[in-house]
C-alpha positions as CSV (number, residue, x, y, z in Angstrom):
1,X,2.9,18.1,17.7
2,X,5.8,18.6,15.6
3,X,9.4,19.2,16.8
4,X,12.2,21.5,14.8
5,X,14.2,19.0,13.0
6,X,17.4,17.2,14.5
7,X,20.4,17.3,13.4
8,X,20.7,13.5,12.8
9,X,17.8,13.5,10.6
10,X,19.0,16.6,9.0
11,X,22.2,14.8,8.5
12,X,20.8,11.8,7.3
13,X,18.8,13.6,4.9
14,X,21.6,14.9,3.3
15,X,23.4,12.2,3.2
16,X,21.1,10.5,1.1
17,X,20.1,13.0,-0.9
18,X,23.6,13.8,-1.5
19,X,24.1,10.0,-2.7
20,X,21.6,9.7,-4.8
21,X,22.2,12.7,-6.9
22,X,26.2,11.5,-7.3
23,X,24.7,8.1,-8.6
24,X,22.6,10.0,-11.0
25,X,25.2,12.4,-12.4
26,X,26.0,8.9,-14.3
27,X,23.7,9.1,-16.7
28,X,25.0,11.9,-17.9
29,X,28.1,11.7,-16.9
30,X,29.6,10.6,-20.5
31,X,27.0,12.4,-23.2
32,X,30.1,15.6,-23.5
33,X,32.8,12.8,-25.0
34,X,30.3,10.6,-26.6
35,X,31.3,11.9,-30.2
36,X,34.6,11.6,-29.3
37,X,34.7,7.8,-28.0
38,X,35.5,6.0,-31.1
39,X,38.4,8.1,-31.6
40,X,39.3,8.3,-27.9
41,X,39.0,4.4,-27.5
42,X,40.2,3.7,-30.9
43,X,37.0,1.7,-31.6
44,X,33.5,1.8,-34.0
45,X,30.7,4.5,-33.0
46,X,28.4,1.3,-33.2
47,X,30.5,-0.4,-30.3
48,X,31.1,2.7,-28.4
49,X,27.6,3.5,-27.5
50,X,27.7,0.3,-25.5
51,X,29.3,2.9,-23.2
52,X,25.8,4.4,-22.8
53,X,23.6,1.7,-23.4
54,X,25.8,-1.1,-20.6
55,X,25.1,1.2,-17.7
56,X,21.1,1.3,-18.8
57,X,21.2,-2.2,-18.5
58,X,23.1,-3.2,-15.5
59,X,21.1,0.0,-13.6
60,X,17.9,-2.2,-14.9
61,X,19.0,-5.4,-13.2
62,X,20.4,-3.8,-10.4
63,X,17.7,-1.8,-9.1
64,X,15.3,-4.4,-8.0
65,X,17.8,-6.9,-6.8
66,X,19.7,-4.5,-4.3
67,X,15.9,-3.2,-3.4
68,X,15.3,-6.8,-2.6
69,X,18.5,-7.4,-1.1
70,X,18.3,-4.4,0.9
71,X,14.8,-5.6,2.3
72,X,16.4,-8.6,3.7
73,X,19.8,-8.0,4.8
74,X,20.1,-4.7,5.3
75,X,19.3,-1.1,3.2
76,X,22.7,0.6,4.5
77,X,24.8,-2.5,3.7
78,X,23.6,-2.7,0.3
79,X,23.7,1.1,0.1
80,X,27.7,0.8,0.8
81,X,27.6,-2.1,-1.7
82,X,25.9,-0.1,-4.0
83,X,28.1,3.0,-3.7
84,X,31.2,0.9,-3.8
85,X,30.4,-0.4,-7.0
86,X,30.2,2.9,-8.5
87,X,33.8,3.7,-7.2
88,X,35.0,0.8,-8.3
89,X,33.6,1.5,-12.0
90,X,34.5,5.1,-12.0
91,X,38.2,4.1,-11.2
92,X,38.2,1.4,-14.0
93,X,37.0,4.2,-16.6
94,X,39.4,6.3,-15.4
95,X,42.1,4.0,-16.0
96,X,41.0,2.7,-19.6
97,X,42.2,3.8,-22.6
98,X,40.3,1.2,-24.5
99,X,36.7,0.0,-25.8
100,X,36.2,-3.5,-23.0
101,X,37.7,-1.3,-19.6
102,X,35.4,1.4,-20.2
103,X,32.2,-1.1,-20.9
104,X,33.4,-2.8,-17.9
105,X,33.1,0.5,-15.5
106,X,30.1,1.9,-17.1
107,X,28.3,-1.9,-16.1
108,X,29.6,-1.5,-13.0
109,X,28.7,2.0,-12.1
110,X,25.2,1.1,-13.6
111,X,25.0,-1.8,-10.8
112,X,25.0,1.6,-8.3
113,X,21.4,2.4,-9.5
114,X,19.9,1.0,-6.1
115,X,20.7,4.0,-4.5
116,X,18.1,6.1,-4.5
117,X,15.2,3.4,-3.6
118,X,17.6,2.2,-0.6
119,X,17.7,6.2,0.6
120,X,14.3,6.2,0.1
121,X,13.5,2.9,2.2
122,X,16.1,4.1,5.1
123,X,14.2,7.3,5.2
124,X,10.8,5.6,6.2
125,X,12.8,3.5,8.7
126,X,14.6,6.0,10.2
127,X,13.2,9.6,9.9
128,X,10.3,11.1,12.0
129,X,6.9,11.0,10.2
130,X,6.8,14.8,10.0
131,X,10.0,14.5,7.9
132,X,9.3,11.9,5.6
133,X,7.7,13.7,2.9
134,X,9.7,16.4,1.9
135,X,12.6,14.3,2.5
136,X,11.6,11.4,-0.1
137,X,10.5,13.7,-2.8
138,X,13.8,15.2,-2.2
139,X,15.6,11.7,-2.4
140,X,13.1,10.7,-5.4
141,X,14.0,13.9,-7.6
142,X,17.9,13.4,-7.1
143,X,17.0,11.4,-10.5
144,X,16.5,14.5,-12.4
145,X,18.9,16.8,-10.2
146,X,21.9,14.5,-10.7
147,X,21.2,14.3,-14.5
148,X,20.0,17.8,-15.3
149,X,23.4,19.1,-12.9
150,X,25.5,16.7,-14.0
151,X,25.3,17.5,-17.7
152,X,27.0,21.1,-17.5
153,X,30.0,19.7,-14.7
154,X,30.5,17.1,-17.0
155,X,30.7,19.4,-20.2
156,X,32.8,22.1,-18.3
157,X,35.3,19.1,-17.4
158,X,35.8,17.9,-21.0
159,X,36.3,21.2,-22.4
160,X,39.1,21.6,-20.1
161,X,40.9,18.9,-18.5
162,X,41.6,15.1,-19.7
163,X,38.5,13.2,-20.6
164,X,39.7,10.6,-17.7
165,X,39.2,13.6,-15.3
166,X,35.8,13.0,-15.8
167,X,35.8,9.4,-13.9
168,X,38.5,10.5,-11.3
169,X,35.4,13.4,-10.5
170,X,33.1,10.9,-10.1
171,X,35.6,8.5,-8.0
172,X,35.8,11.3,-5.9
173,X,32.6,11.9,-5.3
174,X,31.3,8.1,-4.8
175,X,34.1,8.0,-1.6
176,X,32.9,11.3,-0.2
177,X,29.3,9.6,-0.3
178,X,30.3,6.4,1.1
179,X,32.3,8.3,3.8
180,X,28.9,10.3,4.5
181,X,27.2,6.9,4.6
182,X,29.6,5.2,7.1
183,X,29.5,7.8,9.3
184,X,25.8,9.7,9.5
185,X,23.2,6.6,7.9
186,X,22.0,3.9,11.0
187,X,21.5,0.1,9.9
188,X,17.7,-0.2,9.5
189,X,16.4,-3.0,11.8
190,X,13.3,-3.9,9.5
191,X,14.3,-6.9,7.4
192,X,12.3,-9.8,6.2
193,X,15.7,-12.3,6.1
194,X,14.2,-15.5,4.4
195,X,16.1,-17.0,1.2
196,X,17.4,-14.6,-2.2
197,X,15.2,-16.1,-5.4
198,X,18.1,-16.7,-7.8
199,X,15.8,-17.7,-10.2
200,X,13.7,-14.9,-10.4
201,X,16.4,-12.6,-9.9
202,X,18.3,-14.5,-13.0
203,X,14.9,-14.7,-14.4
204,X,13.8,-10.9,-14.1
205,X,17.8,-9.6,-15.3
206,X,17.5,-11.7,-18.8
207,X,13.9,-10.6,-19.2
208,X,15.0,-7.0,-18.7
209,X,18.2,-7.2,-20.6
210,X,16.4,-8.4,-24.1
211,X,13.8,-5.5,-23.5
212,X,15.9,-3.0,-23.3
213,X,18.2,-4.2,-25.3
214,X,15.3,-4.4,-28.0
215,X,14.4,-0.7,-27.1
216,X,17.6,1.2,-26.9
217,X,19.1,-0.8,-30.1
218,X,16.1,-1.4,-32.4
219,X,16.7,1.9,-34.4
220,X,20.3,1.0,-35.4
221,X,19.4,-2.5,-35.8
222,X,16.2,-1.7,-37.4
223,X,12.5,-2.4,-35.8
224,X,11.6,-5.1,-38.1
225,X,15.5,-7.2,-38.5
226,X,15.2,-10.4,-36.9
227,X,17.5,-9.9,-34.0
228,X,15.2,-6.9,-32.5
229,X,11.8,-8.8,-32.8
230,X,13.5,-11.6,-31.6
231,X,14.6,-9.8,-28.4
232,X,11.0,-8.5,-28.0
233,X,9.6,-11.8,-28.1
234,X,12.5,-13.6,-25.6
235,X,11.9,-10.7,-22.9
236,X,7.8,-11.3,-23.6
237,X,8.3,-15.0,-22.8
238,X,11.2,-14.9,-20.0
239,X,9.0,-12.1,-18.2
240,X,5.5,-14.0,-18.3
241,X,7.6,-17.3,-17.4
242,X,9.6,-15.2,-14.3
243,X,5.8,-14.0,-13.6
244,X,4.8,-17.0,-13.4
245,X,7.5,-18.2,-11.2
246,X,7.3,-15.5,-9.2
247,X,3.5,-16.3,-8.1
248,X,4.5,-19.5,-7.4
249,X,7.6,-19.5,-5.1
250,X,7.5,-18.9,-0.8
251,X,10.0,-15.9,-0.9
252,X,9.5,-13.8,-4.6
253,X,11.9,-11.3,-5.7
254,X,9.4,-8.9,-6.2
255,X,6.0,-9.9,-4.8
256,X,3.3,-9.8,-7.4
257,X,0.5,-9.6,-5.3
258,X,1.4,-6.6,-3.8
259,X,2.9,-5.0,-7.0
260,X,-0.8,-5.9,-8.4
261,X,-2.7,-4.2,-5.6
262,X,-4.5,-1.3,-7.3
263,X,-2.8,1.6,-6.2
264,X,0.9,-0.1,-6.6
265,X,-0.4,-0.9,-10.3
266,X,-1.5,1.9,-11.3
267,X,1.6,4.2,-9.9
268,X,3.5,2.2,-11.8
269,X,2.2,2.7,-14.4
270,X,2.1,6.3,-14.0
271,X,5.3,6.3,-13.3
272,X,6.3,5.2,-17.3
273,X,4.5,8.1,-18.5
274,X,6.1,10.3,-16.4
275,X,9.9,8.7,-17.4
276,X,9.1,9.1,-20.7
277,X,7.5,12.8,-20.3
278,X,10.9,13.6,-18.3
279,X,13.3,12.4,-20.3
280,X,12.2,13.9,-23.6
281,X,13.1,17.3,-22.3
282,X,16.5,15.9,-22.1
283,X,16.7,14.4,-25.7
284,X,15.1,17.9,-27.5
285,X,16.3,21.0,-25.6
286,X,20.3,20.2,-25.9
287,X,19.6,19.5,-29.4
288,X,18.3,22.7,-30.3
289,X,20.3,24.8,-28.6
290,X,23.2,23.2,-30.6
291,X,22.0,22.9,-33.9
292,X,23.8,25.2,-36.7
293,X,21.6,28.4,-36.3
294,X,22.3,28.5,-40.3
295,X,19.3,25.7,-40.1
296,X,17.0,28.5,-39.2
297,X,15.8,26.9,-35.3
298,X,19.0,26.3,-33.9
299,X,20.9,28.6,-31.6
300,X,24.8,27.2,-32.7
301,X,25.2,26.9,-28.9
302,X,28.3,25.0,-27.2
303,X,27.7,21.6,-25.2
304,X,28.5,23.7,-22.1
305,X,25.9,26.0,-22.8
306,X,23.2,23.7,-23.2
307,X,24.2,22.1,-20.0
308,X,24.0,25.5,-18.2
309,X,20.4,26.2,-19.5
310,X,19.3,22.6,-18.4
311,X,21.1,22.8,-14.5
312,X,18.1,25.2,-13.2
313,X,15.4,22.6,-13.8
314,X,17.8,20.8,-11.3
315,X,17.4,22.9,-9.1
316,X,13.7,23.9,-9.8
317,X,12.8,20.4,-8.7
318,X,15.6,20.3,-5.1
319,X,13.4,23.4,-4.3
320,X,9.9,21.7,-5.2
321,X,10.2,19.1,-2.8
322,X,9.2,20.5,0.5
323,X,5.8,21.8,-1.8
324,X,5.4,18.6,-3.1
325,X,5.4,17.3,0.7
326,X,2.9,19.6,1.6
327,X,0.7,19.2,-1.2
328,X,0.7,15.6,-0.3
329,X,0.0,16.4,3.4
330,X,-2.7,18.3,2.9
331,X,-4.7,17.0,-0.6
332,X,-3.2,13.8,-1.0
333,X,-0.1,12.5,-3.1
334,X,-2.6,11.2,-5.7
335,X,-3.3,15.1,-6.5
336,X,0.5,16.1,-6.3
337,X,1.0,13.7,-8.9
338,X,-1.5,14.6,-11.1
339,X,-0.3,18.6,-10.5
340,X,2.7,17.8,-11.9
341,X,2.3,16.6,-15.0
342,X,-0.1,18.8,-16.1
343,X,2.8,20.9,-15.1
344,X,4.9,18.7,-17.2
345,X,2.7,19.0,-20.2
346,X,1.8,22.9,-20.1
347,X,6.0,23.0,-20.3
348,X,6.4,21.0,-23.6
349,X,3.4,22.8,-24.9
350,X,5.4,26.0,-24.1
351,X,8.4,24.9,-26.0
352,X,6.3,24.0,-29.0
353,X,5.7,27.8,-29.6
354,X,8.7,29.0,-27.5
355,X,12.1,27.8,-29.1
356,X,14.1,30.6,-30.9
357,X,16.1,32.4,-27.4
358,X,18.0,30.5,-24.8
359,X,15.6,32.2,-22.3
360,X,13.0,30.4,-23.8
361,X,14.4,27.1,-23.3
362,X,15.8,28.1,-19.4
363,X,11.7,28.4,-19.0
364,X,10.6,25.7,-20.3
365,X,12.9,23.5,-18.8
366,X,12.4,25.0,-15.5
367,X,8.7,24.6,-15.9
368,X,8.7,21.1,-16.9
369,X,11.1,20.6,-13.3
370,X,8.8,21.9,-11.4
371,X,6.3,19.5,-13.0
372,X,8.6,16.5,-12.7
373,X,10.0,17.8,-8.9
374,X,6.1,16.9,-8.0
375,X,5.8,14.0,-9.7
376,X,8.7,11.7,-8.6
377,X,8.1,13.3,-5.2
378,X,4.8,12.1,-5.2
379,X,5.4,8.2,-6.1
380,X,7.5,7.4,-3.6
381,X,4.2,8.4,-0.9
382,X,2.2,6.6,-2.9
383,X,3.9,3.5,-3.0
384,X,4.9,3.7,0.5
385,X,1.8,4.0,1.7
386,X,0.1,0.7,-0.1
387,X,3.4,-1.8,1.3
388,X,4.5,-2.9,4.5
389,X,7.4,-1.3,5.9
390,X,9.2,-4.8,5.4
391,X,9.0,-4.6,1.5
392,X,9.6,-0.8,1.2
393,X,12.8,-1.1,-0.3
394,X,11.5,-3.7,-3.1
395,X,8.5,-2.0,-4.0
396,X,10.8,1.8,-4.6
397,X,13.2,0.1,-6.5
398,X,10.8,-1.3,-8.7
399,X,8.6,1.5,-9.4
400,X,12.2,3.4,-9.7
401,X,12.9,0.2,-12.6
402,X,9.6,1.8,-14.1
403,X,10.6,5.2,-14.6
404,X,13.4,3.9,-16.4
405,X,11.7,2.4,-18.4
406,X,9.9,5.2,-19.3
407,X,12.9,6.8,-19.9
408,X,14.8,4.5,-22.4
409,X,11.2,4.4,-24.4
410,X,11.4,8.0,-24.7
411,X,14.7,7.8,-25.9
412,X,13.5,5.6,-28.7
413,X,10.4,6.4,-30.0
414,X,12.5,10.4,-30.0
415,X,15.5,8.8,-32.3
416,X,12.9,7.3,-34.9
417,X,10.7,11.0,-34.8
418,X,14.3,12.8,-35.5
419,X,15.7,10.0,-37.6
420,X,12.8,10.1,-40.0
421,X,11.8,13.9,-40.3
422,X,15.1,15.4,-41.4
423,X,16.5,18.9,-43.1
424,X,19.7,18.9,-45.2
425,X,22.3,21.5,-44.5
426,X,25.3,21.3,-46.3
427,X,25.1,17.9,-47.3
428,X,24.1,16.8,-44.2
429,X,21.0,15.6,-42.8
430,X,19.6,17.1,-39.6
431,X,16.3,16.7,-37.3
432,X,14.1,19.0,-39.5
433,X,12.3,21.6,-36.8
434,X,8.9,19.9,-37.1
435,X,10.3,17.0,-35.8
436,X,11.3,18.5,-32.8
437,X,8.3,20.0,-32.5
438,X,6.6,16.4,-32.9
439,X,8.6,15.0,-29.9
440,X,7.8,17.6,-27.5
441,X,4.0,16.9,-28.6
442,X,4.7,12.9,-27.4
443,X,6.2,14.4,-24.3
444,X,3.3,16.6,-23.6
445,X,0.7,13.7,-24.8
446,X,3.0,11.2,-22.4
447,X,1.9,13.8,-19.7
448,X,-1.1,13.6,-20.2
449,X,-1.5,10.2,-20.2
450,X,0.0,9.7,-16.9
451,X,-2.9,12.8,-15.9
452,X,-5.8,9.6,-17.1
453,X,-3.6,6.7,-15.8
454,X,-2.7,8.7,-12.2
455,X,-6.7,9.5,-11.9
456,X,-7.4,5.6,-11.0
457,X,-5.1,5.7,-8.0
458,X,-7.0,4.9,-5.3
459,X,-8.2,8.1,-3.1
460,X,-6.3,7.7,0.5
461,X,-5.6,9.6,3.6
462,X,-3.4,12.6,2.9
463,X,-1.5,11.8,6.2
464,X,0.0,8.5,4.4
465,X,2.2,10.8,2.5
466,X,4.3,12.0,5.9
467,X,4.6,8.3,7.3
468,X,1.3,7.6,8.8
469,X,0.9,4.5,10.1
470,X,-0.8,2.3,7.2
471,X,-2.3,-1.2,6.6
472,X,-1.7,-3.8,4.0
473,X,-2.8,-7.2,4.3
474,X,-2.9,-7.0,8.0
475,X,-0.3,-4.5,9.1
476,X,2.9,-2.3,8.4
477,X,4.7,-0.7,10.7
478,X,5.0,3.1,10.5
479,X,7.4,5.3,9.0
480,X,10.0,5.1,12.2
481,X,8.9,2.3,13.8
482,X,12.5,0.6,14.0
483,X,14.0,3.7,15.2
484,X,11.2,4.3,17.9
């Protein structure tokens, strides 16, 4: 029998939603000012785009360590830790006026990435089971609300007010969240305690670091120069070495065995298709809506603008969650998954033959929310449901570690499609329209794939999606258990 919602859990709910939606405005926090760093920090484009590309890497490190931390000492402590951090980095922008400060605060408000994994974890401690699922696809989706929001706030600051303003905003909100934190989130009492793996967790950051450092630089360094394929083959040998290490040690940073049980696998892997499906949207519809409309496809839009057109798919996928839940309730989160990105892909097969209004592109995006609002509200179920309650926190923050993968590939197999299929206007060389077109047909195709790769998920009890009690290896304790 279900009971109308307190308003402790309704508080908590918020809370965490409300975090982990003001750790994701990060990402986007900086793209309005980003063709203004070198002259704003007096330093090489080149070197200013470690702006970007340091909080990608700290967030990568981060988010399985806190998760891990979070499993054994606490999820709200690292939470505050977490949210801290991103204070302390937004303050540190704020305050910089040159190239090292600012790389300093974008590393450290990329070590705040844990967030939304924690919020998920404390959720599955803490909130009833007939509340869990809408309220973790609502905590999973602040990834894309934060980020598709955050672009147009951000834009509208640095049209009109100091750049700085930007980082103060953001200061702002990270103590408004922590306050939130201190005063509505309980301490979790399921924790596993035991010993941190330094190794692995050294072991796991390097592997990481040379990966994406490989993916995000490769196309300014050049796939084939030494130092790329060189990073490539360091992060193959340090992961298959932490891998190995990992098997092999009492207390793992992540535990492989369970990471390698079929449905954990295989969600994961999902999970990179559906990063990379996500994020092309974000790399393709701004674009277009700026572009010179001399070149014949682009509207000659401003920044703000394109921001504005992207902030419904925001909100498209706050209002998805509580369908998502029910989906899951009642067919499964295996089928909600697979829902939405067929959602994903019918949206970027929209956009091929829908790009020459702004109304076309408010569609599309809000189509491809939808799709992405049922997807990331999906995983979180489906991970949850396949780990002890003692290893929740880990196993979200690694299939969160996935996405983002996902994400950054996106971001680079888009810059070599754009790159290479160009139009000149005025003696300058722009992303010719068919390119575009090409890297909403990966998107779509990335959608797809995750469709094939989501169908080998194990079937499962529809009732695991709200909490249900569930079994791993002998057992878990249900969603609630600590708080009960």
């Amino acid at each position: 029998m279900s009971h109308p919602p307190s308003p402790r859990t309704n508080a908590v709910v918020a809370v965490l939603a409300f975090a982990g939606i003001v750790v994701s405005l990060m990402q986007t926090l900086v793209i309005p000012i980003v063709p203004e760093l070198p002259r704003l920090l007096d330093a090489p484009a080149s070197d200013t785009a470690w702006a970007v590309t340091a909080t990608l890497l700290a967030a990568a490190v981060a988010t399985p360590v806190m998760g891990r931390l979070g499993d054994m000492y606490g999820k709200r402590r690292m939470l505050l830790v977490s949210i801290v951090l991103l204070v302390a980095g937004s303050v540190v922008c704020a305050l910089s006026d040159s190239l090292v400060p600012m790389i300093v605060g974008r590393v450290l408000q990329g070590l705040a990435s844990g967030v939304i994994p924690l919020g998920i974890s404390i959720m599955r401690d803490e909130l009833p089971a007939e509340r869990l699922g809408s309220a973790t696809a609502l905590m999973s989706a602040s990834l894309g609300i934060g980020g598709a929001l955050g672009l147009p706030a951000a834009a509208l600051i640095a049209d009109y007010f100091n750049w700085h303003v930007l980082f103060w905003t953001s200061a702002g909100m990270g103590v408004a969240a922590l306050m939130c934190v201190l005063l509505f989130v309980p301490e979790s009492k399921v924790r596993t305690g035991g010993r941190f793996d330094l190794v692995g967790g050294v072991g796991l950051a390097v592997g990481l670091v040379c990966l994406l450092l490989a993916i995000s630089k490769g196309a300014d360094w050049g796939w084939g120069s030494g130092t790329t394929l060189g990073l490539f083959t360091a992060a193959a040998l340090v992961l298959l070495t932490w891998g190995w290490w990992e098997l092999r040690t009492e207390q793992p940073l992540v535990d492989l065995r369970t990471t390698a049980r079929r449905q954990v696998l295989v969600t994961n892997l999902a999970s990179i298709a559906v990063g990379f499906a996500m994020f092309a949207m974000s790399l393709v519809i701004p674009q277009l809506l700026q572009l010179p409309a001399q070149t014949g496809y682009g509207l000659g839009k401003s920044m703000l603008v394109a921001g504005l057109c992207m902030a419904p798919s925001g909100l498209v996928m706050m209002a998805t969650a509580p369908v998502s839940a029910a989906i899951s309730r009642t067919k499964g989160p295996k089928v909600t998954l697979m829902v939405g990105v067929l959602i994903i892909a019918l949206g970027y097969s929209l956009n091929i033959v829908l790009m020459s209004e702004v109304w076309h592109f408010i569609l599309v995006a809000c189509v491809i929310g939808t799709g992405v609002g049922f997807g990331y509200g999906s995983m979180p179920a489906l991970i949850m449901s396949a780990v002890p309650a003692s290893e929740t926190a880990a196993a979200n923050s690694l299939n969160t570690l996935m996405r983002s993968l996902g994400t950054s590939s996106a971001s680079a197999v888009a810059g070599v499609i754009l790159a290479q299929m160009t139009t000149n206007l005025g003696g300058y060389a722009l992303p010719s329209e068919n390119a575009f077109k090409v890297v909403l047909a990966v998107g779509a195709g990335a959608a797809l794939l995750a469709f094939v790769v989501a169908s080998f998920i194990p079937r499962q009890g529809a009732a695991a999606a709200d909490g249900e009690p569930v079994r791993s290896e002998g057992s878990a304790e249900p969603a609630g258990a600590a708080k009960r």
